[in-house]
N, C-alpha and C positions, 0 to 999 in steps of 0.2 A: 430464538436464535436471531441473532445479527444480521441485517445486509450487510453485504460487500462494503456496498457506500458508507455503512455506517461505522465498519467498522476501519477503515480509510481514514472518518473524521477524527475515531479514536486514537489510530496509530498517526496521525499529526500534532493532535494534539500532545500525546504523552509525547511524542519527540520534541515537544514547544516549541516547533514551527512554523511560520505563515502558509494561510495557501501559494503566494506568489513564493516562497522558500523551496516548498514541496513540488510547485509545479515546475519550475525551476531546474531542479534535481534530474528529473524524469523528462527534460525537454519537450514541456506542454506548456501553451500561454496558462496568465492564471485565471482566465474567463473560462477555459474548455475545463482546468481541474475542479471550479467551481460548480460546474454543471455536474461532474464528475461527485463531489459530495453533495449535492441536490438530490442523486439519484435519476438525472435526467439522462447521462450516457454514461458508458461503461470507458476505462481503460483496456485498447486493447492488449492482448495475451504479451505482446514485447514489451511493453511502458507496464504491467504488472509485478513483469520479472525482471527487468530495471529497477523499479521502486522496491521489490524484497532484496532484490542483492545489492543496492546504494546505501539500505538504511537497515541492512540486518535483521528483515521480518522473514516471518514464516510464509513459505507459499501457503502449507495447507491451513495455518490458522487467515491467513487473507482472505484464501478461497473458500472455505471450507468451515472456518471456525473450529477449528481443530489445533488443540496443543497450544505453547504458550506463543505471544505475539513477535517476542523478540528472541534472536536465535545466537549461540554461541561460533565464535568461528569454525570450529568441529566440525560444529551441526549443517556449514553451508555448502557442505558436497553429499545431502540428504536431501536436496529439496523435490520433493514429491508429488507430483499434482493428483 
């Protein structure tokens, strides 16, 4: 299973973009989201659930690694921790 952080770098990556893009999004410099896929700090629980509802991710596969990463609009009055 995944870390968090790891799996962070991966839903950047598939959305193709930068950390200064992503951190950006979520109003974090891109030093702190850097650290942030280092694994060295966490985002806190508001800047998580900003980054799923800005870019369409799943809480529980974020958190959790559960279900697929990207969520249909339906799907975004289901986010379940």
């Amino acid at each position: 299973m995944q870390k968090e952080y790891e799996r962070i770098i991966k839903l950047r990556e598939t959305l193709g973009i930068t950390q200064s893009e992503m951190a950006k999004s979520i109003g974090v410099s891109k030093q702190y989201f850097s650290r942030v896929e280092k694994g060295e700090t966490e985002l806190s629980k508001h800047k998580v659930i900003e980054l799923c509802s800005k870019h369409s991710v799943s809480l529980n596969w974020l958190l959790k690694d559960i279900g697929n990463m990207l969520i249909r609009n339906i799907d975004k009055l289901e986010l379940r921790i």
